[in-house]
MOPAC internal coordinates of N, CA, C and O (Angstrom, degrees):
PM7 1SCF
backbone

  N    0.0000 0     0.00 0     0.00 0    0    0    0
  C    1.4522 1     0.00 0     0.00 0    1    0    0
  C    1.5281 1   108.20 1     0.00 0    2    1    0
  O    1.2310 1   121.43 1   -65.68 1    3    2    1
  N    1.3086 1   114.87 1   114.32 1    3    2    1
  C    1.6961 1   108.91 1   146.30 1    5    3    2
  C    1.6634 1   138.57 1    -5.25 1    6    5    3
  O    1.2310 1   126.30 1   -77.46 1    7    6    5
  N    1.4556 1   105.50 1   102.54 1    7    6    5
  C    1.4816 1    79.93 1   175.91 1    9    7    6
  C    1.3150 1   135.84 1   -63.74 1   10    9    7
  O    1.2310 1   119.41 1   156.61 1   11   10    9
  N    1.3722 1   118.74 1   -23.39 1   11   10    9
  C    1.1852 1   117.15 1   156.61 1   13   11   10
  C    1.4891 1   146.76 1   -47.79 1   14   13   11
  O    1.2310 1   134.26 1   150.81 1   15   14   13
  N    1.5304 1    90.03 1   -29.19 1   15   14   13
  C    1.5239 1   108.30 1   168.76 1   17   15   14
  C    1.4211 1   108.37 1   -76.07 1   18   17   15
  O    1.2310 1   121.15 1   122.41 1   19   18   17
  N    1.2958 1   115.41 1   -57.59 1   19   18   17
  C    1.5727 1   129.02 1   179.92 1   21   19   18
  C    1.4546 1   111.78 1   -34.23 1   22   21   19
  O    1.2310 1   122.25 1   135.35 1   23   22   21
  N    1.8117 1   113.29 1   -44.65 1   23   22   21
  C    1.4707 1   115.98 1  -158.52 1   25   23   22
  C    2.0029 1    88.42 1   -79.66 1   26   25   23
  O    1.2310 1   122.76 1   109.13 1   27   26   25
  N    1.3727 1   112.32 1   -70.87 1   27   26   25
  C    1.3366 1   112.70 1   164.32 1   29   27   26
  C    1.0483 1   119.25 1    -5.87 1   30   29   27
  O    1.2310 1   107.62 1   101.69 1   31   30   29
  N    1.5684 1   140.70 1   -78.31 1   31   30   29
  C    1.4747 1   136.45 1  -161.26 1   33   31   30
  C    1.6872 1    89.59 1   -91.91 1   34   33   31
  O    1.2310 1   105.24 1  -154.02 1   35   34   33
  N    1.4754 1   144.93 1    25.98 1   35   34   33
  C    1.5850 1   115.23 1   147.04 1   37   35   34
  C    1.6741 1    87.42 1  -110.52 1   38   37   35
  O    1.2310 1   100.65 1   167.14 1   39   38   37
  N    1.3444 1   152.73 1   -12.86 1   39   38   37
  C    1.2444 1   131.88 1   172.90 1   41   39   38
  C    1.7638 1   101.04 1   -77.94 1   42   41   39
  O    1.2310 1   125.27 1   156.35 1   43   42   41
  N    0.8247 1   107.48 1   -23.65 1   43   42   41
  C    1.9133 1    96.44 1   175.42 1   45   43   42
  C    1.3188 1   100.15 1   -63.75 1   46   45   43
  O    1.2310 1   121.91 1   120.66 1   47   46   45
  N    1.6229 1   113.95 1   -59.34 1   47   46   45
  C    1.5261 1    99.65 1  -172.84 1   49   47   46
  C    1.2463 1   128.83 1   -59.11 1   50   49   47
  O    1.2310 1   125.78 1   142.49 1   51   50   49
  N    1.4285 1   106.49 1   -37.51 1   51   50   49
  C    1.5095 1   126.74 1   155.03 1   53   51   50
  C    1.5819 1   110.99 1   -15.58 1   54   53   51
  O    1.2310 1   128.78 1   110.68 1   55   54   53
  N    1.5220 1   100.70 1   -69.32 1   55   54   53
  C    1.6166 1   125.46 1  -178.02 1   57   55   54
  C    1.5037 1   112.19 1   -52.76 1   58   57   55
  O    1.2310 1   117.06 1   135.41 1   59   58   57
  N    1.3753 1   123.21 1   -44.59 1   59   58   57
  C    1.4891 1   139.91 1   175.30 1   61   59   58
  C    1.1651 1   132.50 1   -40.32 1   62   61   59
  O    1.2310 1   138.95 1   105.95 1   63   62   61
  N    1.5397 1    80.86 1   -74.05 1   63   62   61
  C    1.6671 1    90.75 1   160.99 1   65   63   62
  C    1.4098 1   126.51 1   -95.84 1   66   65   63
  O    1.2310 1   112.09 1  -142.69 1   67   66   65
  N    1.0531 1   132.52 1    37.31 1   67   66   65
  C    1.2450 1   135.41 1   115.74 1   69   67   66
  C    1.5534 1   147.80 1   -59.84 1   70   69   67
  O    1.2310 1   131.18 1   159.95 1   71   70   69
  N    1.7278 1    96.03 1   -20.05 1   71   70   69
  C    1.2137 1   103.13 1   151.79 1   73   71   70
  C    1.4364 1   142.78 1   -28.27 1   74   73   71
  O    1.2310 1   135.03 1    97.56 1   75   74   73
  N    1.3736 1    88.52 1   -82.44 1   75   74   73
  C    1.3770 1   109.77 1   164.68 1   77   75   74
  C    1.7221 1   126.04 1   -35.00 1   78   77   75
  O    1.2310 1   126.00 1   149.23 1   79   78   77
  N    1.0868 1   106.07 1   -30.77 1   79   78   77
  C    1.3149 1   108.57 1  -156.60 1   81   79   78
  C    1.8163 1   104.23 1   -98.75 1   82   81   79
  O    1.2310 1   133.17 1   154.82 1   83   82   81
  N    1.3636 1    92.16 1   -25.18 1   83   82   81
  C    2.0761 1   113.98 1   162.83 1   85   83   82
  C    1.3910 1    86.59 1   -61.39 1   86   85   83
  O    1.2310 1   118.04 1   120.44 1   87   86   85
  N    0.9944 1   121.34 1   -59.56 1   87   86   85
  C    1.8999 1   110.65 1  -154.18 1   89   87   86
  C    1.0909 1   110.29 1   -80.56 1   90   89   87
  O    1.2310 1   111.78 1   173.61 1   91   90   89
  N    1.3383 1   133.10 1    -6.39 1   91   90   89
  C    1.7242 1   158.27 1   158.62 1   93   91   90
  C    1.8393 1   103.32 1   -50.03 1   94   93   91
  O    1.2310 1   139.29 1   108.60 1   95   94   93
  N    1.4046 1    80.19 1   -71.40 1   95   94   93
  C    1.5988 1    98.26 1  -174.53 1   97   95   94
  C    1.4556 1   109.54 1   -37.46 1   98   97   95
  O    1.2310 1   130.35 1   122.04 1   99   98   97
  N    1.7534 1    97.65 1   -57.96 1   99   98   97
  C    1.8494 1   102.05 1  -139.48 1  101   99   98
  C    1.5569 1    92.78 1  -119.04 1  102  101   99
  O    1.2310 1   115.51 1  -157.34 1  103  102  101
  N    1.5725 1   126.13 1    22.66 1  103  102  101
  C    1.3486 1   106.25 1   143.19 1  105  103  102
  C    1.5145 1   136.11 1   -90.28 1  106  105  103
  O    1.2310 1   125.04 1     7.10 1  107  106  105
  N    1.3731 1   107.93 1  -172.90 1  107  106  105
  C    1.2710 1   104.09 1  -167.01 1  109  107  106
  C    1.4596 1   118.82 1   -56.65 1  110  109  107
  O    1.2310 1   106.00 1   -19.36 1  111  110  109
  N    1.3540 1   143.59 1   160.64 1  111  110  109
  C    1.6884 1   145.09 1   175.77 1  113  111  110
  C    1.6018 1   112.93 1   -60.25 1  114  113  111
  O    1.2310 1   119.99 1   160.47 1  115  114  113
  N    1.3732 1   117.62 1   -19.53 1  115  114  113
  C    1.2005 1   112.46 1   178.15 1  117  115  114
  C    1.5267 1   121.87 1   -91.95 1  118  117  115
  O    1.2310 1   127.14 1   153.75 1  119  118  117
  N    1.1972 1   103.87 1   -26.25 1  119  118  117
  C    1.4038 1   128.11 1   179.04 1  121  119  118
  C    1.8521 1   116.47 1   -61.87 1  122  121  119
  O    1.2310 1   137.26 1   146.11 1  123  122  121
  N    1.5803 1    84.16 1   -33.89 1  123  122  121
  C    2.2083 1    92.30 1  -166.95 1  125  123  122
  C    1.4530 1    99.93 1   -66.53 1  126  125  123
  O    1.2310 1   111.91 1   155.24 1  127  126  125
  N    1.5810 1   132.86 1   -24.76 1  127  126  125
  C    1.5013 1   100.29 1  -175.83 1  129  127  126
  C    1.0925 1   103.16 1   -61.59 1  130  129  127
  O    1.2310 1   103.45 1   140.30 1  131  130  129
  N    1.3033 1   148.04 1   -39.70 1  131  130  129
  C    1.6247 1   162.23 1  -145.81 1  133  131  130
  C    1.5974 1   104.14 1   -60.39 1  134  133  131
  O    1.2310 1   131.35 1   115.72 1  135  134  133
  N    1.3442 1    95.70 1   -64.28 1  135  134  133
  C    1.6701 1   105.45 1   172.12 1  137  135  134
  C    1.3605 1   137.52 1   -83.24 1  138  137  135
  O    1.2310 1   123.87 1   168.93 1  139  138  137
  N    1.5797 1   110.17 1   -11.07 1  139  138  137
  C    1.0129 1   133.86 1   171.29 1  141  139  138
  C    1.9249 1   128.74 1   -28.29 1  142  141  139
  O    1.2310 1   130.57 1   111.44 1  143  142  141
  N    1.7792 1    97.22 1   -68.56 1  143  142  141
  C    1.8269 1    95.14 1   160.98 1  145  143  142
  C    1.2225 1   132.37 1   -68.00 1  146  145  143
  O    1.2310 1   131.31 1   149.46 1  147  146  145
  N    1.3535 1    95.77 1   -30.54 1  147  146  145
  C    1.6628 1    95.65 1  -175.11 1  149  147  146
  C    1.8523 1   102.31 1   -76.57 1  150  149  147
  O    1.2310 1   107.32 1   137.43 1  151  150  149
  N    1.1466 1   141.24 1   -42.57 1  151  150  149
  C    1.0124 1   143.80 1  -178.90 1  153  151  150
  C    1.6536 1   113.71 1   -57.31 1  154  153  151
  O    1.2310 1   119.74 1   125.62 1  155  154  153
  N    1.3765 1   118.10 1   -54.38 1  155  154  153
  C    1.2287 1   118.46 1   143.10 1  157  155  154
  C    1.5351 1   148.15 1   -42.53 1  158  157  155
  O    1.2310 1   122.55 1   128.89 1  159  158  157
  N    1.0177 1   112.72 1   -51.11 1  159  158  157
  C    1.6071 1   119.16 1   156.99 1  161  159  158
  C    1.4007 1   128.79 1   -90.56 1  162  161  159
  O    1.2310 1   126.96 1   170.21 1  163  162  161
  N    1.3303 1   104.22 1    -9.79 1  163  162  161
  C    1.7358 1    86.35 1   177.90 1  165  163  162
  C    1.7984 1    94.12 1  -121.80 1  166  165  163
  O    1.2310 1   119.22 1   111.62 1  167  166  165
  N    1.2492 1   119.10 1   -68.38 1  167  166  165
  C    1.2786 1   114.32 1  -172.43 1  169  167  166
  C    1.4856 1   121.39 1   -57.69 1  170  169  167
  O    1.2310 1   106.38 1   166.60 1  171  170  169
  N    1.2561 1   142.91 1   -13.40 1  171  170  169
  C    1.0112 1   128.73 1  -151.87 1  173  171  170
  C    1.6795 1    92.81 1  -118.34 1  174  173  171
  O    1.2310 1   112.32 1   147.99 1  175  174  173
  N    1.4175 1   132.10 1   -32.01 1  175  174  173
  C    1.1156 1   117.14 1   176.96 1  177  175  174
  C    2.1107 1   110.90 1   -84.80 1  178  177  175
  O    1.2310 1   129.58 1   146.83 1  179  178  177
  N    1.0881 1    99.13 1   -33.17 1  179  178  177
  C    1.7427 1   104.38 1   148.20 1  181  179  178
  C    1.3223 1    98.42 1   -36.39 1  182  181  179
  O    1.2310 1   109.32 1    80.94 1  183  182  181
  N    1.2366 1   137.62 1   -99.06 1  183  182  181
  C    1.4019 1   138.30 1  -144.18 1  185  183  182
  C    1.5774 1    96.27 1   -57.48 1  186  185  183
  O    1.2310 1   114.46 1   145.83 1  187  186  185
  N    1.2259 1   128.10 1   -34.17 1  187  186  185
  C    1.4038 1   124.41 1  -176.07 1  189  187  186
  C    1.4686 1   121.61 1   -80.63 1  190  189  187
  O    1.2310 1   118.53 1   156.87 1  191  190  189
  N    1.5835 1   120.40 1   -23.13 1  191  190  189
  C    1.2167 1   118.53 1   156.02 1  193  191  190
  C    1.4647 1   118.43 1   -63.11 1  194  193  191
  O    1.2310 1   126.75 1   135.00 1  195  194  193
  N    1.2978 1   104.62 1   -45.00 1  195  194  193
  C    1.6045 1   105.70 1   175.33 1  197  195  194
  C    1.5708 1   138.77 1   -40.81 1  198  197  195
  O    1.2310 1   142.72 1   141.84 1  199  198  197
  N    1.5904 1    73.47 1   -38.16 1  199  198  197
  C    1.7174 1    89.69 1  -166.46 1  201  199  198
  C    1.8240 1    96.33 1   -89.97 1  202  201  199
  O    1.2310 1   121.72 1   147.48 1  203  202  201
  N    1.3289 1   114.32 1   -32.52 1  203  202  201
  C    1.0851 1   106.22 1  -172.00 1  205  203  202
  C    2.0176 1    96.09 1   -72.56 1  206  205  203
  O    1.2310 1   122.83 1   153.08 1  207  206  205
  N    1.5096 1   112.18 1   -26.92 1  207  206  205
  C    1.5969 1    88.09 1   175.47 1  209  207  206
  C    1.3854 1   113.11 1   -70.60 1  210  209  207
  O    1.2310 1   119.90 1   163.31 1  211  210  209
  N    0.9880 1   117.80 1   -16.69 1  211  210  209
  C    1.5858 1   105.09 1  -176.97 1  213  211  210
  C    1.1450 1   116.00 1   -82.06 1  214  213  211
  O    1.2310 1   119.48 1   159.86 1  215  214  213
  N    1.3779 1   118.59 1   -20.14 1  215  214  213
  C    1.3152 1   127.60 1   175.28 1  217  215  214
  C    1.6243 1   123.51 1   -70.29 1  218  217  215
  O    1.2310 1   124.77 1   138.81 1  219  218  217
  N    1.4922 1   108.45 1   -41.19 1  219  218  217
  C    1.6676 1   128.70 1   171.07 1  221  219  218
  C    1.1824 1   104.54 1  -162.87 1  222  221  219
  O    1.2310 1   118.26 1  -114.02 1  223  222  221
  N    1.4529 1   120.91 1    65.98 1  223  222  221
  C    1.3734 1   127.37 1   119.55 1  225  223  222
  C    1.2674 1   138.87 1   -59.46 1  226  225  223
  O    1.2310 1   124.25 1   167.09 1  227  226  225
  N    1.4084 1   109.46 1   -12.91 1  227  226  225
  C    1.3500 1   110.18 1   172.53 1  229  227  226
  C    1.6600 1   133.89 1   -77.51 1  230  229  227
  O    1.2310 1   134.38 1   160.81 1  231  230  229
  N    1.5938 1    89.79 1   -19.19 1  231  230  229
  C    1.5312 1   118.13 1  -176.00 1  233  231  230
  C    1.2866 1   107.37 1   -82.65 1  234  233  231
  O    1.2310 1   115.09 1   137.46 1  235  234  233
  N    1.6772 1   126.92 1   -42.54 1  235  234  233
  C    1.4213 1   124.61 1   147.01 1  237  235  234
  C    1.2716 1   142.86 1   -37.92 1  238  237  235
  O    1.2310 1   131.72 1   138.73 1  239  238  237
  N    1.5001 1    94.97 1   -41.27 1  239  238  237
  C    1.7886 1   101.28 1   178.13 1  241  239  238
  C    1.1150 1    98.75 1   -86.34 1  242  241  239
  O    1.2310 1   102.53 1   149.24 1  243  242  241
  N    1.5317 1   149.60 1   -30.76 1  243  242  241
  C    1.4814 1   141.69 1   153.88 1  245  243  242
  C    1.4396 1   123.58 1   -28.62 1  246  245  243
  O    1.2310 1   125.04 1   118.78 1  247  246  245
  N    1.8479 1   107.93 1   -61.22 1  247  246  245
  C    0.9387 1   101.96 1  -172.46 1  249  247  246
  C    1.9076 1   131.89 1   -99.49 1  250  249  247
  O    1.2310 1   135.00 1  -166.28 1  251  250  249
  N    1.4676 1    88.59 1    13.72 1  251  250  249
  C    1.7348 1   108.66 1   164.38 1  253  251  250
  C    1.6086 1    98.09 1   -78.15 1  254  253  251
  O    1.2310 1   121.29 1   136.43 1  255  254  253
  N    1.5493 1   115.14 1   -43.57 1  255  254  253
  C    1.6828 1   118.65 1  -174.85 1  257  255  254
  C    1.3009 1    98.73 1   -54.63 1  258  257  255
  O    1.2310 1   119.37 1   105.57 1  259  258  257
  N    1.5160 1   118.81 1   -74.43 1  259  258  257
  C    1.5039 1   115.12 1  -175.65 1  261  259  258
  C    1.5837 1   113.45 1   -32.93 1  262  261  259
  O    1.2310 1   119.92 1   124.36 1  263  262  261
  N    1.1995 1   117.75 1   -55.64 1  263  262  261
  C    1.3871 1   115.87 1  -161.47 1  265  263  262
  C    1.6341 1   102.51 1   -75.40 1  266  265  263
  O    1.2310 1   111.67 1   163.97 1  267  266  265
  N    0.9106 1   133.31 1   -16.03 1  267  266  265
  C    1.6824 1   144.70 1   179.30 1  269  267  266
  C    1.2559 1   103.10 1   -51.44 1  270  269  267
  O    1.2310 1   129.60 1   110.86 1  271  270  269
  N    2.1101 1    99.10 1   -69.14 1  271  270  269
  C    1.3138 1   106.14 1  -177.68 1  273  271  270
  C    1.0033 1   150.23 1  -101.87 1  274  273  271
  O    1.2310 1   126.10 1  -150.54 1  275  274  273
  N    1.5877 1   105.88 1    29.46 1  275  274  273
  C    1.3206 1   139.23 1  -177.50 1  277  275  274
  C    1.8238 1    99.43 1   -96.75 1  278  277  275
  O    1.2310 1   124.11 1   151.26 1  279  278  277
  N    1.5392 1   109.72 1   -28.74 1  279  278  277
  C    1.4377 1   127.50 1  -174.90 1  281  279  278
  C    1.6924 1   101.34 1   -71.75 1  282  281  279
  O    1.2310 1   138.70 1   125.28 1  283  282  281
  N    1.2836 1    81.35 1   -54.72 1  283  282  281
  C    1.5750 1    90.72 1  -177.54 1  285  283  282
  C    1.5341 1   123.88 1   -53.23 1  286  285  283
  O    1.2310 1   118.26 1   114.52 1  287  286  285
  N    1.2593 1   120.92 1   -65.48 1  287  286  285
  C    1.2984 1   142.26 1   167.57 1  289  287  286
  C    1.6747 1   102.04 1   -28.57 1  290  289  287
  O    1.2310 1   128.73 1   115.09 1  291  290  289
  N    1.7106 1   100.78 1   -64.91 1  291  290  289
  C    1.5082 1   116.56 1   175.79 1  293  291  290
  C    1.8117 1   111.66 1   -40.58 1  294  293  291
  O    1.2310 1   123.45 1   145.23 1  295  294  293
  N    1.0375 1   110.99 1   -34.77 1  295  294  293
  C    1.9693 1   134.60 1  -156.57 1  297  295  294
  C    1.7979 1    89.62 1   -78.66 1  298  297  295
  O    1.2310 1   122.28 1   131.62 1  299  298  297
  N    1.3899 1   113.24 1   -48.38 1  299  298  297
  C    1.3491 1   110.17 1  -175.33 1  301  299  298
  C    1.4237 1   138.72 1   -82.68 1  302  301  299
  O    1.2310 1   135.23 1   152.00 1  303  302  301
  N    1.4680 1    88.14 1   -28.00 1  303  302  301
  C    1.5095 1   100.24 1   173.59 1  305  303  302
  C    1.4123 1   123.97 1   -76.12 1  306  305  303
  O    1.2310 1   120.10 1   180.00 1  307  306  305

């Protein structure tokens, strides 16, 4: 895949679920216990993995490579 494409479809999701978390904010006071866990445990560290891959994902996919072919090398000898 393209990195360009790659970066594109995790800032959409990025974008997505952030939704949720606008409508967290700025609904009514009676409404937030409702959304409360799920906004907390699922969406908000989602949006934070995301952003943190876009941020240094590159340093991950580096250093899964290194360790691959350090495995590998290791595998043959």
């Amino acid at each position: 895949m393209n990195q360009g494409t790659q970066r594109s479809i995790v800032r959409y999701i990025h974008l997505v679920l952030a939704i949720p978390i606008l409508g967290y904010i700025y609904s009514p006071f009676d409404q937030i216990p409702k959304y409360a866990p799920v906004t907390r445990f699922v969406f908000v560290p989602l949006m934070v993995l995301s952003g943190l891959w876009m941020w240094k994902g590159h340093l991950f996919l580096r250093l899964i490579t290194k360790r691959s072919a350090t495995q590998d090398v290791a595998a043959r000898t």
